[in-house]
CHARMM-style PDB file with segment names, atoms N, HN, CA, C and O in Angstrom:
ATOM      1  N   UNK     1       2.746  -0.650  -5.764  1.00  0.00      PROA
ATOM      2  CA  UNK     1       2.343  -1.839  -6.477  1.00  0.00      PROA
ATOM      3  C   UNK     1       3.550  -2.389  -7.235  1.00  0.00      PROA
ATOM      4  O   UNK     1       3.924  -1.602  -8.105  1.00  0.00      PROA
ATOM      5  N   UNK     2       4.274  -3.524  -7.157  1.00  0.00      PROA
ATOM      6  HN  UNK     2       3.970  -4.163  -6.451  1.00  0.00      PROA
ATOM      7  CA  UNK     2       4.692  -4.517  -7.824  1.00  0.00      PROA
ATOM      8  C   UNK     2       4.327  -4.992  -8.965  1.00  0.00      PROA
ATOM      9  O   UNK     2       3.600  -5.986  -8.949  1.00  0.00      PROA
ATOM     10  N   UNK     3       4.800  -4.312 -10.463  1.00  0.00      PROA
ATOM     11  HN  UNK     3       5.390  -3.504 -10.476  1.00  0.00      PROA
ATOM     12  CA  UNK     3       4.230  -5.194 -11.623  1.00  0.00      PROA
ATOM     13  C   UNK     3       5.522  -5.702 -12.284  1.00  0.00      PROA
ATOM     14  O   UNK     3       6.640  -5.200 -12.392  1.00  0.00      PROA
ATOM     15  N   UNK     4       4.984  -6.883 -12.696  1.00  0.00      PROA
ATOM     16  HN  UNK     4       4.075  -7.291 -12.608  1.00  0.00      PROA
ATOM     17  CA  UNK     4       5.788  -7.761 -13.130  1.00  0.00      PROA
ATOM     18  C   UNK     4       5.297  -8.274 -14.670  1.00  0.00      PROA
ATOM     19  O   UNK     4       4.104  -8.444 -14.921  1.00  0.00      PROA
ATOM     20  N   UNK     5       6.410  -8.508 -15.708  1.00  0.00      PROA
ATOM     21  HN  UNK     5       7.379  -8.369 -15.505  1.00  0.00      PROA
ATOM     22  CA  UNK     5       6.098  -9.098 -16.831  1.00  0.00      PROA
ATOM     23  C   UNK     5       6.236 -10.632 -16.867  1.00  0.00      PROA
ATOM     24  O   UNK     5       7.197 -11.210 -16.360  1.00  0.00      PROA
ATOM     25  N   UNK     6       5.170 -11.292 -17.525  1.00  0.00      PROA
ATOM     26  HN  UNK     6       4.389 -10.822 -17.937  1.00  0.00      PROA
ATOM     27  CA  UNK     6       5.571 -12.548 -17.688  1.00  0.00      PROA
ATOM     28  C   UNK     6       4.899 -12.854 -19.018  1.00  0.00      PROA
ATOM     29  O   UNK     6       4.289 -12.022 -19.689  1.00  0.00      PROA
ATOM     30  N   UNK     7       5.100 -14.324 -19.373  1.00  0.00      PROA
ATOM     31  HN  UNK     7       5.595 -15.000 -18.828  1.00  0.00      PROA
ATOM     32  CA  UNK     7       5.138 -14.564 -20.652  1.00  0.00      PROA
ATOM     33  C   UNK     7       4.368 -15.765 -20.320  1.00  0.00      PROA
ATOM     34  O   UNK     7       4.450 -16.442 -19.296  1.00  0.00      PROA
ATOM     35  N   UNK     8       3.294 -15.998 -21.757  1.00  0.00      PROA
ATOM     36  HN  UNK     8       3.227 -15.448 -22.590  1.00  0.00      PROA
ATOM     37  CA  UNK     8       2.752 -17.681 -21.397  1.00  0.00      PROA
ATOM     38  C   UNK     8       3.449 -18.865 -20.637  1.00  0.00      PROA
ATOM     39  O   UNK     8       4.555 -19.387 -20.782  1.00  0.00      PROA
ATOM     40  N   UNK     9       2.441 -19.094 -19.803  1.00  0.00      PROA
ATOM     41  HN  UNK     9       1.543 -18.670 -19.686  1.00  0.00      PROA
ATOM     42  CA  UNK     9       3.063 -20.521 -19.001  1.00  0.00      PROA
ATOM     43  C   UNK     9       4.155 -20.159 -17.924  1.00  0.00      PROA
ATOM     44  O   UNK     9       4.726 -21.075 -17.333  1.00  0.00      PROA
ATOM     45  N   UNK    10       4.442 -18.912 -17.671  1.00  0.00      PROA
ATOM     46  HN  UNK    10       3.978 -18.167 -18.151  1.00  0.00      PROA
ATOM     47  CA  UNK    10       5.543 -18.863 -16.701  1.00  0.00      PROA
ATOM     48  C   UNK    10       4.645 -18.136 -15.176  1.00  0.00      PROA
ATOM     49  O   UNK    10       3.673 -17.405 -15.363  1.00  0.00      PROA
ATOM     50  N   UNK    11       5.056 -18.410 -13.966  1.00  0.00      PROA
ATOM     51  HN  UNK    11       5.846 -19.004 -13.813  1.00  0.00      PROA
ATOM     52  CA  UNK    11       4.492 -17.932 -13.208  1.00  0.00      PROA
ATOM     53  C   UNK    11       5.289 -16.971 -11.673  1.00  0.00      PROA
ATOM     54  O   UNK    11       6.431 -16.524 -11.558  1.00  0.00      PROA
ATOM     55  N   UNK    12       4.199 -16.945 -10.765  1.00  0.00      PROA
ATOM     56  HN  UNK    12       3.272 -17.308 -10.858  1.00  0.00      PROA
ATOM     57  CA  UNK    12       4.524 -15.367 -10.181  1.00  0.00      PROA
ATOM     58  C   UNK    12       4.264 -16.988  -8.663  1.00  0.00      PROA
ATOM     59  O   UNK    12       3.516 -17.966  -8.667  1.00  0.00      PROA
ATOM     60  N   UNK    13       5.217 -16.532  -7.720  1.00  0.00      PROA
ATOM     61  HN  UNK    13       5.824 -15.738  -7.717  1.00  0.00      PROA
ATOM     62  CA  UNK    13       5.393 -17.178  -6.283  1.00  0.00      PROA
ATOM     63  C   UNK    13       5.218 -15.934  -5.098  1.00  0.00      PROA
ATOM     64  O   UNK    13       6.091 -15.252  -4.560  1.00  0.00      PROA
ATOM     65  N   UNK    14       3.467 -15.929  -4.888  1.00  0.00      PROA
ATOM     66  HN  UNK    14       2.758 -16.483  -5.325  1.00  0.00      PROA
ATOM     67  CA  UNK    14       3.769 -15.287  -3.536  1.00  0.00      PROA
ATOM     68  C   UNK    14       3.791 -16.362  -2.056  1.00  0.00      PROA
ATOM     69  O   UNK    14       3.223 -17.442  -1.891  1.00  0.00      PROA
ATOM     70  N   UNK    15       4.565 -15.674  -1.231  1.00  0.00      PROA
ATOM     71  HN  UNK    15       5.026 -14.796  -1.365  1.00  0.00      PROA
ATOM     72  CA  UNK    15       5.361 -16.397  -0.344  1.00  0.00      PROA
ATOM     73  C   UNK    15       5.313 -18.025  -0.541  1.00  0.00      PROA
ATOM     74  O   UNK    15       5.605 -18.670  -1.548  1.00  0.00      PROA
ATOM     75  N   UNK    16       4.927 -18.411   0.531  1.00  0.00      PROA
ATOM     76  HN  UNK    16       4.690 -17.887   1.349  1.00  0.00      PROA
ATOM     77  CA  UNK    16       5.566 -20.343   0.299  1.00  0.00      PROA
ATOM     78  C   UNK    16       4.276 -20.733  -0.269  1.00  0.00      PROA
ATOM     79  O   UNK    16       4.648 -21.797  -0.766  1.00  0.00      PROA
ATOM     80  N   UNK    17       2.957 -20.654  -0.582  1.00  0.00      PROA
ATOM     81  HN  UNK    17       2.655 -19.790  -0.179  1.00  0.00      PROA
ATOM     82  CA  UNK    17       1.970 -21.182  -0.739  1.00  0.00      PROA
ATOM     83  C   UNK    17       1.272 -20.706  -2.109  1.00  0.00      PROA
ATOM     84  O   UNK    17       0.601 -21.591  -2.641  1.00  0.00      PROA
ATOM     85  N   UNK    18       1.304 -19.597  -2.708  1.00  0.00      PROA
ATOM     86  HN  UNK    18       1.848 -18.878  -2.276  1.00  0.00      PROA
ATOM     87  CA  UNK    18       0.675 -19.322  -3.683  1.00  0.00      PROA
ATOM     88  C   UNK    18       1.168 -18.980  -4.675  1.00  0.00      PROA
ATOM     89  O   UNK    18       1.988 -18.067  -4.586  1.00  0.00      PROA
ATOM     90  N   UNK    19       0.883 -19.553  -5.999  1.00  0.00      PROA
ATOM     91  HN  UNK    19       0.216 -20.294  -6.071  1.00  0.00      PROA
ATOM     92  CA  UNK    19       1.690 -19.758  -6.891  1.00  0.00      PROA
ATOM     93  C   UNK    19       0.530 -19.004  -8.439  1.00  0.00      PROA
ATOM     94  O   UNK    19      -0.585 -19.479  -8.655  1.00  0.00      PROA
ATOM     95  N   UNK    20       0.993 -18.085  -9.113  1.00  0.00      PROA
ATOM     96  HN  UNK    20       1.899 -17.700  -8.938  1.00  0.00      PROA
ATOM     97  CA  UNK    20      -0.508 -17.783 -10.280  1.00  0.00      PROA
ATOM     98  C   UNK    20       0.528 -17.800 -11.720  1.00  0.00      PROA
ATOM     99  O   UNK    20       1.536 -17.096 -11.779  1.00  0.00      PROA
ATOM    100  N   UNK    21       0.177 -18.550 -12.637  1.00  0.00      PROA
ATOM    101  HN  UNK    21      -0.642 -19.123 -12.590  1.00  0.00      PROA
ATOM    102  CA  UNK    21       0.485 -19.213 -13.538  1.00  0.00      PROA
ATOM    103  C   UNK    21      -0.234 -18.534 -14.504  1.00  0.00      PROA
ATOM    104  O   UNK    21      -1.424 -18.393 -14.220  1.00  0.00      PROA
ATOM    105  N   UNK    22       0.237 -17.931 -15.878  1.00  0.00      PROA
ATOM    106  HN  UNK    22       1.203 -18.045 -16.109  1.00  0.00      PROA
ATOM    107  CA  UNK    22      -0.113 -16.869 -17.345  1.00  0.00      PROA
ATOM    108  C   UNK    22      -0.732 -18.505 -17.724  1.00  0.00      PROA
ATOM    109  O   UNK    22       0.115 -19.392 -17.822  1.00  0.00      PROA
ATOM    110  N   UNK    23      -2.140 -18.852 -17.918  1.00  0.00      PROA
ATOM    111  HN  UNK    23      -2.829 -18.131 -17.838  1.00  0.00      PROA
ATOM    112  CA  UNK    23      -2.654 -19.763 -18.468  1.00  0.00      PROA
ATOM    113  C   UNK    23      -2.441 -19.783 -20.001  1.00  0.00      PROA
ATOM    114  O   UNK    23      -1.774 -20.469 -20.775  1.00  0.00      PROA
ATOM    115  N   UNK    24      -3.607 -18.353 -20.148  1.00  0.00      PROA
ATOM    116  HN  UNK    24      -4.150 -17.796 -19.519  1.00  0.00      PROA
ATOM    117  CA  UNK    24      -3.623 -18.150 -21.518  1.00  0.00      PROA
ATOM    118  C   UNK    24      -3.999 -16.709 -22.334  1.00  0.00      PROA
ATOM    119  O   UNK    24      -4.978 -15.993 -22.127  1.00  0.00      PROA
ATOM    120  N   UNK    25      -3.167 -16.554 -23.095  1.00  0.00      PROA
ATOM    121  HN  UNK    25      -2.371 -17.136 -23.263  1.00  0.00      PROA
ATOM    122  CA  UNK    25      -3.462 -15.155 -23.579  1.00  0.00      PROA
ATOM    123  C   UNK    25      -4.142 -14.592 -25.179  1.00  0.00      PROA
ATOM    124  O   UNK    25      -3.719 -15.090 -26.222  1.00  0.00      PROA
ATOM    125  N   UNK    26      -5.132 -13.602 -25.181  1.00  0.00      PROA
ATOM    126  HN  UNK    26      -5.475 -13.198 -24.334  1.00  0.00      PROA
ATOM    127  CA  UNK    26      -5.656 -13.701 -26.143  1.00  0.00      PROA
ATOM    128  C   UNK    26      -6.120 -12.307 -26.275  1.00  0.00      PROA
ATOM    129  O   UNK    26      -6.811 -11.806 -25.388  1.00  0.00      PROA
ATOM    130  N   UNK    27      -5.741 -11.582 -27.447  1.00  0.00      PROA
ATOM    131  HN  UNK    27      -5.179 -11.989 -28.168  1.00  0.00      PROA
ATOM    132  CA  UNK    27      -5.962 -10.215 -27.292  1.00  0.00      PROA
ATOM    133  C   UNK    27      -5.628  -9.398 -26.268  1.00  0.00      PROA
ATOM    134  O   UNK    27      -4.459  -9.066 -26.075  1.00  0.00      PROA
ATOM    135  N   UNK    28      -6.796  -8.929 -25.387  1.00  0.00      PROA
ATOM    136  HN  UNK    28      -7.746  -9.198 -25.544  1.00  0.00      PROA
ATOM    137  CA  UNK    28      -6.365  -8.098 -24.195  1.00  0.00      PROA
ATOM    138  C   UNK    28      -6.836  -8.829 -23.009  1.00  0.00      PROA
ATOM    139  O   UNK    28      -6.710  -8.327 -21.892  1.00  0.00      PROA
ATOM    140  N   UNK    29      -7.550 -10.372 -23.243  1.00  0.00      PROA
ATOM    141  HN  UNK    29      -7.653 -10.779 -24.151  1.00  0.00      PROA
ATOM    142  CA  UNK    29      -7.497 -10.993 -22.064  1.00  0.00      PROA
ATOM    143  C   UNK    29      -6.259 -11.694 -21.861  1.00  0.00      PROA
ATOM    144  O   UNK    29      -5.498 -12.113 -22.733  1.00  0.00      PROA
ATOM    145  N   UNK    30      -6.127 -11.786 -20.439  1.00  0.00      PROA
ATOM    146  HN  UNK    30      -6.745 -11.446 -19.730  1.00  0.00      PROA
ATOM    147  CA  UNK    30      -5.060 -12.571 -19.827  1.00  0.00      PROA
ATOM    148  C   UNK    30      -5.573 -13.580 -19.117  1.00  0.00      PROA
ATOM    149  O   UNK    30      -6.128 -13.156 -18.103  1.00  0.00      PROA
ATOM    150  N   UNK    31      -5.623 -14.982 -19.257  1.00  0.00      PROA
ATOM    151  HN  UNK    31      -5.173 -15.326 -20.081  1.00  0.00      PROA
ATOM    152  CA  UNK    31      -6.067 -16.013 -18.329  1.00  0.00      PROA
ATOM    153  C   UNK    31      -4.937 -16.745 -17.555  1.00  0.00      PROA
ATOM    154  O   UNK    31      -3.881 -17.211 -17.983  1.00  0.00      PROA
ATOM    155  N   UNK    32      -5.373 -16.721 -16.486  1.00  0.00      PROA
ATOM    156  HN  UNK    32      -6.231 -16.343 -16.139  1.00  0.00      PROA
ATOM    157  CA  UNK    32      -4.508 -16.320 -14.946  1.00  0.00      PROA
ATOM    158  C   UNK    32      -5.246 -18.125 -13.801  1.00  0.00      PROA
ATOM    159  O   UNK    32      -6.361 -18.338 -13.325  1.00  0.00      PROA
ATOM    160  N   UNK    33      -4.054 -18.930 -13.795  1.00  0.00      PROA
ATOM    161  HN  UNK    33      -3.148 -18.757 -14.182  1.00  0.00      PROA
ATOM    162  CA  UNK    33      -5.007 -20.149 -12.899  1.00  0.00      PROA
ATOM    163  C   UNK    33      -3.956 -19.818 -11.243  1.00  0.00      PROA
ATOM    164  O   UNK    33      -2.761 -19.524 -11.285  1.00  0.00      PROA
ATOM    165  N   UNK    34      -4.439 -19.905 -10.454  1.00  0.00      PROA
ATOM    166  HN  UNK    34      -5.409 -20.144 -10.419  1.00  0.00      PROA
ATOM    167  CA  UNK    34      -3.662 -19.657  -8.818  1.00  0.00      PROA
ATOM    168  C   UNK    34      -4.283 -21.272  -8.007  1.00  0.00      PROA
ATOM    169  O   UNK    34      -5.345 -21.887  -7.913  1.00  0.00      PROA
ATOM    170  N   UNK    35      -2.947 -21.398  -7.583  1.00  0.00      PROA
ATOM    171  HN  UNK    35      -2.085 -20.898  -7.659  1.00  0.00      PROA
ATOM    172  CA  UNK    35      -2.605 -22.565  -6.915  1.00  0.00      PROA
ATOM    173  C   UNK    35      -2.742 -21.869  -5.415  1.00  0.00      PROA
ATOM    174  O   UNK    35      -2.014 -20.878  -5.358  1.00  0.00      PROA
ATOM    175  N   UNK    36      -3.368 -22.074  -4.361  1.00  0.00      PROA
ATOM    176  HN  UNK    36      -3.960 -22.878  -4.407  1.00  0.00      PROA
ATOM    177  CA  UNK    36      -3.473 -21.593  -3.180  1.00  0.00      PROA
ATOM    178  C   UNK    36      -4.008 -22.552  -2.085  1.00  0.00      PROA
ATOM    179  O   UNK    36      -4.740 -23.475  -2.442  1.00  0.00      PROA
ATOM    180  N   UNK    37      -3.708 -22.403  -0.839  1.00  0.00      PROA
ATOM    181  HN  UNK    37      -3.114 -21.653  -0.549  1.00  0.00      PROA
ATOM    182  CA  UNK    37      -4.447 -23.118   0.051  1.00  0.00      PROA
ATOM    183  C   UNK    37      -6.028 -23.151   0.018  1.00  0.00      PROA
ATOM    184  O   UNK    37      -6.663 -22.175  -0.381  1.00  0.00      PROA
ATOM    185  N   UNK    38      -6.511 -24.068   0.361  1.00  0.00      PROA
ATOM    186  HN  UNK    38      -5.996 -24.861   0.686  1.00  0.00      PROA
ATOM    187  CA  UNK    38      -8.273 -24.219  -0.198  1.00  0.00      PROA
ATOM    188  C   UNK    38      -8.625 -23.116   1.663  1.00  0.00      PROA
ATOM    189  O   UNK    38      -9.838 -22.983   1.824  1.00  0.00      PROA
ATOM    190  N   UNK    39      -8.063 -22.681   2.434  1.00  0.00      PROA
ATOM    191  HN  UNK    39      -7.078 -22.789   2.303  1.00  0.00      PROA
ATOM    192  CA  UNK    39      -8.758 -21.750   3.049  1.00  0.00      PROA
ATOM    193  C   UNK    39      -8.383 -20.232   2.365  1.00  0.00      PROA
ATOM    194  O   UNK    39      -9.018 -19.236   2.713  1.00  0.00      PROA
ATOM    195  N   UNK    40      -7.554 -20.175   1.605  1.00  0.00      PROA
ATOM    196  HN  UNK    40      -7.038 -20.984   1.323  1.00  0.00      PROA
ATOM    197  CA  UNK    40      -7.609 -18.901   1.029  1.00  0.00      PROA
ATOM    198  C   UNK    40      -8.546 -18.199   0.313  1.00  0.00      PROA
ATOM    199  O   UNK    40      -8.937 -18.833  -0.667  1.00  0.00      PROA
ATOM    200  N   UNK    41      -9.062 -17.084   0.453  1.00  0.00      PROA
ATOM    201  HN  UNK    41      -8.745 -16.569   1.249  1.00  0.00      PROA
ATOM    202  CA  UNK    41     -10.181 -16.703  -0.453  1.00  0.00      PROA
ATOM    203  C   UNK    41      -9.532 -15.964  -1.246  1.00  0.00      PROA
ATOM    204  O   UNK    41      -8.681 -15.114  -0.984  1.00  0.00      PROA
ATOM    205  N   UNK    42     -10.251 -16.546  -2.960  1.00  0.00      PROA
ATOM    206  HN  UNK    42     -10.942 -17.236  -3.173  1.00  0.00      PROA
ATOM    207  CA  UNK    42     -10.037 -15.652  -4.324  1.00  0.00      PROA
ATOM    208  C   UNK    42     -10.661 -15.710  -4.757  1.00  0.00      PROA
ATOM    209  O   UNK    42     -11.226 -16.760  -5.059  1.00  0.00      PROA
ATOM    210  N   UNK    43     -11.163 -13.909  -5.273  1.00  0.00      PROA
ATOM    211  HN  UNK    43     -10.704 -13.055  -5.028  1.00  0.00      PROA
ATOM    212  CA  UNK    43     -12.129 -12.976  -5.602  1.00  0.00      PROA
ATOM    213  C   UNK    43     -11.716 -12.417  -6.886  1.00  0.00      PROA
ATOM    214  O   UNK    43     -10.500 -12.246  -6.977  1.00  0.00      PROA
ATOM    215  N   UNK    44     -12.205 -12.187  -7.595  1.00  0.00      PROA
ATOM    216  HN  UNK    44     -13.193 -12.326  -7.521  1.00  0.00      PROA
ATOM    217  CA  UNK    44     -12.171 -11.435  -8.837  1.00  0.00      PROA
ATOM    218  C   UNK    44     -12.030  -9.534  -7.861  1.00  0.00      PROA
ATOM    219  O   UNK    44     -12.091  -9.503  -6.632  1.00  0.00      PROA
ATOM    220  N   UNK    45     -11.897  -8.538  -8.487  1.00  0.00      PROA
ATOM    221  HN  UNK    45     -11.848  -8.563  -9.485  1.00  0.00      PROA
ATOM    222  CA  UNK    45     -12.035  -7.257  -7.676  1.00  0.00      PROA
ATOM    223  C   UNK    45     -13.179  -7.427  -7.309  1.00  0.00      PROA
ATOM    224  O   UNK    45     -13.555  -7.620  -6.153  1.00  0.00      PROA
ATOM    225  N   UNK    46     -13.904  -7.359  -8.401  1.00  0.00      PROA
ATOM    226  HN  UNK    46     -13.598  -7.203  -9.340  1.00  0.00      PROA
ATOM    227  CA  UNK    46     -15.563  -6.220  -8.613  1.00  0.00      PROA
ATOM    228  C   UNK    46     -16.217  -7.079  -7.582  1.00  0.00      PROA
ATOM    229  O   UNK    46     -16.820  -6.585  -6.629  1.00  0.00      PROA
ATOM    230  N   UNK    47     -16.067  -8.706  -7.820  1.00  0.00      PROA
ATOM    231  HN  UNK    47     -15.577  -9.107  -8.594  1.00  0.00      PROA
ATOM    232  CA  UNK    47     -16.648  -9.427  -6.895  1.00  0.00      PROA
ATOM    233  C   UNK    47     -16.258  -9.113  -5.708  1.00  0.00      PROA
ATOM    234  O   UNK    47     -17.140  -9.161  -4.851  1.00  0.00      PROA
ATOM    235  N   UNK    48     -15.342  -8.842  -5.414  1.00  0.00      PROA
ATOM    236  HN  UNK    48     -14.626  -8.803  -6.111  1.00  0.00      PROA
ATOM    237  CA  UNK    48     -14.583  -8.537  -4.013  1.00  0.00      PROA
ATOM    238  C   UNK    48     -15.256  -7.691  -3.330  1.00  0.00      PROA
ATOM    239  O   UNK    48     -15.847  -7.957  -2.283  1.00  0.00      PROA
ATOM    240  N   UNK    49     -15.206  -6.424  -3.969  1.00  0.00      PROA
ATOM    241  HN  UNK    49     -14.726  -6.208  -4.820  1.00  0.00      PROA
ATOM    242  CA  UNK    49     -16.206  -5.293  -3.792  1.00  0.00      PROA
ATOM    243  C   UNK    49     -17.237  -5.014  -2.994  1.00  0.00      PROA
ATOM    244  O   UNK    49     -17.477  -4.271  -2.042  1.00  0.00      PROA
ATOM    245  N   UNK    50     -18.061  -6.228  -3.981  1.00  0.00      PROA
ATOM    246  HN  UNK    50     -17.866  -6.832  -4.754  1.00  0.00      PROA
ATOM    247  CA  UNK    50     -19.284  -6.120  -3.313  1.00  0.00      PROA
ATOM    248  C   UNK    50     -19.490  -7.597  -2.414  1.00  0.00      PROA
ATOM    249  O   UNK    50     -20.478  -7.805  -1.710  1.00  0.00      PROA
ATOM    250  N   UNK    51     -18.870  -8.124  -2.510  1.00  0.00      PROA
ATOM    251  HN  UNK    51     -18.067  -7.956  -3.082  1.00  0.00      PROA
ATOM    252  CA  UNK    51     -18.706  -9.161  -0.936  1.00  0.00      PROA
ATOM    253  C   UNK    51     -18.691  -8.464   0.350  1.00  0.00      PROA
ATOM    254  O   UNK    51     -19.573  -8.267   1.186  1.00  0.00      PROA
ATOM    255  N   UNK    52     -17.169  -8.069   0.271  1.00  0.00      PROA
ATOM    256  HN  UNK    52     -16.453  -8.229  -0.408  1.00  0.00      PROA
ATOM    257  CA  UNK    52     -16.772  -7.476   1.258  1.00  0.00      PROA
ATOM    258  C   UNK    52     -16.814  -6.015   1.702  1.00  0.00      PROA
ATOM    259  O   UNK    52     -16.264  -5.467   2.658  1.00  0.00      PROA
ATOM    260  N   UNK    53     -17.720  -5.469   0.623  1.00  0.00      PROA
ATOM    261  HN  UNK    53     -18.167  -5.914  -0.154  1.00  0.00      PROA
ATOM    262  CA  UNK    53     -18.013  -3.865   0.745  1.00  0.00      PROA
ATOM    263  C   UNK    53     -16.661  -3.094   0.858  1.00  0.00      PROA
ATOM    264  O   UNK    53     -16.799  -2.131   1.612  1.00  0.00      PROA
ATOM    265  N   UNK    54     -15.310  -3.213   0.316  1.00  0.00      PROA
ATOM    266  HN  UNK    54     -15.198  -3.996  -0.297  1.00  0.00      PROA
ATOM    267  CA  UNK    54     -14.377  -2.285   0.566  1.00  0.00      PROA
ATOM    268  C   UNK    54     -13.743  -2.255  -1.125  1.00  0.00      PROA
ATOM    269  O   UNK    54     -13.416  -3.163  -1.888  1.00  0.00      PROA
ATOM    270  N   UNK    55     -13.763  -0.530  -1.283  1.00  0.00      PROA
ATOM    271  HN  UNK    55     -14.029   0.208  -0.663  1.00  0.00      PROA
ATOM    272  CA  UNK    55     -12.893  -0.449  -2.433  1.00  0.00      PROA
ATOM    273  C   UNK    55     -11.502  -0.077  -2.087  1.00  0.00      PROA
ATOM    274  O   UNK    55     -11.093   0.699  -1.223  1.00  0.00      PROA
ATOM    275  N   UNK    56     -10.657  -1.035  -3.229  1.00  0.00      PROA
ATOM    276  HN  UNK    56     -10.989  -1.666  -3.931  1.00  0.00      PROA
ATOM    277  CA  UNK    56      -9.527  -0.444  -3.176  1.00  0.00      PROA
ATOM    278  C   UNK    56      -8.986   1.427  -3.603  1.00  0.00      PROA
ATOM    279  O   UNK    56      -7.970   2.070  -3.341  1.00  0.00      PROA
ATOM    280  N   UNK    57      -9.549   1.571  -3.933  1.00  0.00      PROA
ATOM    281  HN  UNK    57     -10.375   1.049  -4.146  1.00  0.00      PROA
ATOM    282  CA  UNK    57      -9.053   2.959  -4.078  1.00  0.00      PROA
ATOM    283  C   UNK    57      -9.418   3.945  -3.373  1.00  0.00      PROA
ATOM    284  O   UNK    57      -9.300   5.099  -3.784  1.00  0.00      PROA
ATOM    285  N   UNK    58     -10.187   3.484  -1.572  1.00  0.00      PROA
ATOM    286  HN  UNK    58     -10.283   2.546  -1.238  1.00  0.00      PROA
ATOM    287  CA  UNK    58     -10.918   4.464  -0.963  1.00  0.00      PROA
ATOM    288  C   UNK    58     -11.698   3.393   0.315  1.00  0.00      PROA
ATOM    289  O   UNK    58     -12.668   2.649   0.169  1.00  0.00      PROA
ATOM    290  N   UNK    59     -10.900   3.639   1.518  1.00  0.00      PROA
ATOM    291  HN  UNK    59     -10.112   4.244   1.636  1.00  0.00      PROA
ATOM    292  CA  UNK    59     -10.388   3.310   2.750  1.00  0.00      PROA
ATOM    293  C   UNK    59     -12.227   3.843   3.863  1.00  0.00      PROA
ATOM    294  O   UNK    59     -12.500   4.948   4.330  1.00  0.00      PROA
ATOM    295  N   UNK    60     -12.765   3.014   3.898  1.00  0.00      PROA
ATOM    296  HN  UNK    60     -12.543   2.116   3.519  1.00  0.00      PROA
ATOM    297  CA  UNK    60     -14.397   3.386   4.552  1.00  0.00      PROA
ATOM    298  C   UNK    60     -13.570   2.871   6.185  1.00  0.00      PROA
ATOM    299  O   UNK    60     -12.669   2.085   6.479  1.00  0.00      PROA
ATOM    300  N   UNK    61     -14.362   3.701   6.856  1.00  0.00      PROA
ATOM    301  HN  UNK    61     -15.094   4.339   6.618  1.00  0.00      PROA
ATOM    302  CA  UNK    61     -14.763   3.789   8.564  1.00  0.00      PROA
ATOM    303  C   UNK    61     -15.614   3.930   8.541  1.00  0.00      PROA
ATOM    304  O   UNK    61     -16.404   4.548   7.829  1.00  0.00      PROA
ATOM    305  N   UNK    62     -15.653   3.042   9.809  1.00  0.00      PROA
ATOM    306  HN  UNK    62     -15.011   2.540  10.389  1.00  0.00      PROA
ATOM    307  CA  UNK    62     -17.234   2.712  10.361  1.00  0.00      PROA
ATOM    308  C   UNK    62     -18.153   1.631  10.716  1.00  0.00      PROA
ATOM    309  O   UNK    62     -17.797   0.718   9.970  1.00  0.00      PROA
ATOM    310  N   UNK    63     -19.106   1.213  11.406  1.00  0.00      PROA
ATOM    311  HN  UNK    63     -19.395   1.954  12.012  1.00  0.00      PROA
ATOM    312  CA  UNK    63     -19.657  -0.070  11.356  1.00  0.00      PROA
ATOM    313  C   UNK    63     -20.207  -0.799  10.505  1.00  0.00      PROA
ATOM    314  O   UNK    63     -21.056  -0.667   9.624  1.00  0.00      PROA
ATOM    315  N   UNK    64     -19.292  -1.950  11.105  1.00  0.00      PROA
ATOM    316  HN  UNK    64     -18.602  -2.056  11.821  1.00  0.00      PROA
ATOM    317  CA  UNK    64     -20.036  -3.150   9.167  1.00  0.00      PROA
ATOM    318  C   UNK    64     -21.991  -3.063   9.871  1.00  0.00      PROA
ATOM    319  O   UNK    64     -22.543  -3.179  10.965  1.00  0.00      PROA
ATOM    320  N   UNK    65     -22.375  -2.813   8.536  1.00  0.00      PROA
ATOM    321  HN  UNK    65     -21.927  -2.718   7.647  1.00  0.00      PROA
ATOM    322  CA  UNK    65     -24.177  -2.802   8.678  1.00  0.00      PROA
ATOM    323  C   UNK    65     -24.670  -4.152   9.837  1.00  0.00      PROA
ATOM    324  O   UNK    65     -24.231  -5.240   9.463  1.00  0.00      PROA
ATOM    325  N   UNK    66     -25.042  -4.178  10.426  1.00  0.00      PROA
ATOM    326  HN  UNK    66     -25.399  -3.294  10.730  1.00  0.00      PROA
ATOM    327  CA  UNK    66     -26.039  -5.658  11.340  1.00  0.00      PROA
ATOM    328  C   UNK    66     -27.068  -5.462  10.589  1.00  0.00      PROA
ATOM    329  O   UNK    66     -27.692  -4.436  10.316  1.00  0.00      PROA
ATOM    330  N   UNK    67     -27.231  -6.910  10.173  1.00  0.00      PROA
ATOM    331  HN  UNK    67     -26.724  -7.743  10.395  1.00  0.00      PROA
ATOM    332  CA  UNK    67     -28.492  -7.945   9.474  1.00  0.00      PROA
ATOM    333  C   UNK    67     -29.158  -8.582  10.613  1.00  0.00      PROA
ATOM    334  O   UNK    67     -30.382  -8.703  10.572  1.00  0.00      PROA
ATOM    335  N   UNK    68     -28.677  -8.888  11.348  1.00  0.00      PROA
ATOM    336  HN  UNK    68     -27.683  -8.790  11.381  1.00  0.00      PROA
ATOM    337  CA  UNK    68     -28.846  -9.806  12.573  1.00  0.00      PROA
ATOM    338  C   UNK    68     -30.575  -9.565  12.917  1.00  0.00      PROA
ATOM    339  O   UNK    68     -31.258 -10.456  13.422  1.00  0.00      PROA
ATOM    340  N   UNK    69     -31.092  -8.264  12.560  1.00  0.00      PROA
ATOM    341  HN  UNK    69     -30.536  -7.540  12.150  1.00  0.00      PROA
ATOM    342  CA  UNK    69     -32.163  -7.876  13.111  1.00  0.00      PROA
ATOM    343  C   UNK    69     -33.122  -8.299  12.143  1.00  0.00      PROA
ATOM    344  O   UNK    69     -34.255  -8.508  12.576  1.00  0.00      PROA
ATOM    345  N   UNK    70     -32.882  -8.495  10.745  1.00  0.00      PROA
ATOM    346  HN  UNK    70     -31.961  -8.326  10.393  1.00  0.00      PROA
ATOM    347  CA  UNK    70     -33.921  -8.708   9.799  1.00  0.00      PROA
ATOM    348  C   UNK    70     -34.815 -10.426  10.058  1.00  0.00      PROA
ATOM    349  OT1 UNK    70     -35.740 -10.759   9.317  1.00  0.00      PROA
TER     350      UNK     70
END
């Protein structure tokens, strides 16, 4: 993992298209705005999670469930 410090208002460039900007900071929140292509999907984790059923800290095999039948 890549961590990086930044400071209000300064921001982080991944490759040519996405850009996430230190909005605003307050205590121990950090508010975070990302400039990205509108087909890119951005997820919070937890939301991620349970969208896409995969945690990061633990790699699942196996078949995604079929709904198809309900």
């Amino acid at each position: 993992m890549l961590v990086l410090t930044r400071r209000l208002g300064e921001a982080i460039t991944i490759g040519d298209n996405i850009r996430i900007v230190v909005v605003d900071i307050s205590g121990t929140q950090v508010k975070i705005g990302i400039d990205a292509p509108k087909d890119v999907e951005i997820y919070r984790e937890e939301l991620y999670t349970r969208v896409k059923g995969v945690s990061f800290g633990k790699i699942t095999k196996g078949k995604k469930k079929d709904d198809s039948n309900k």
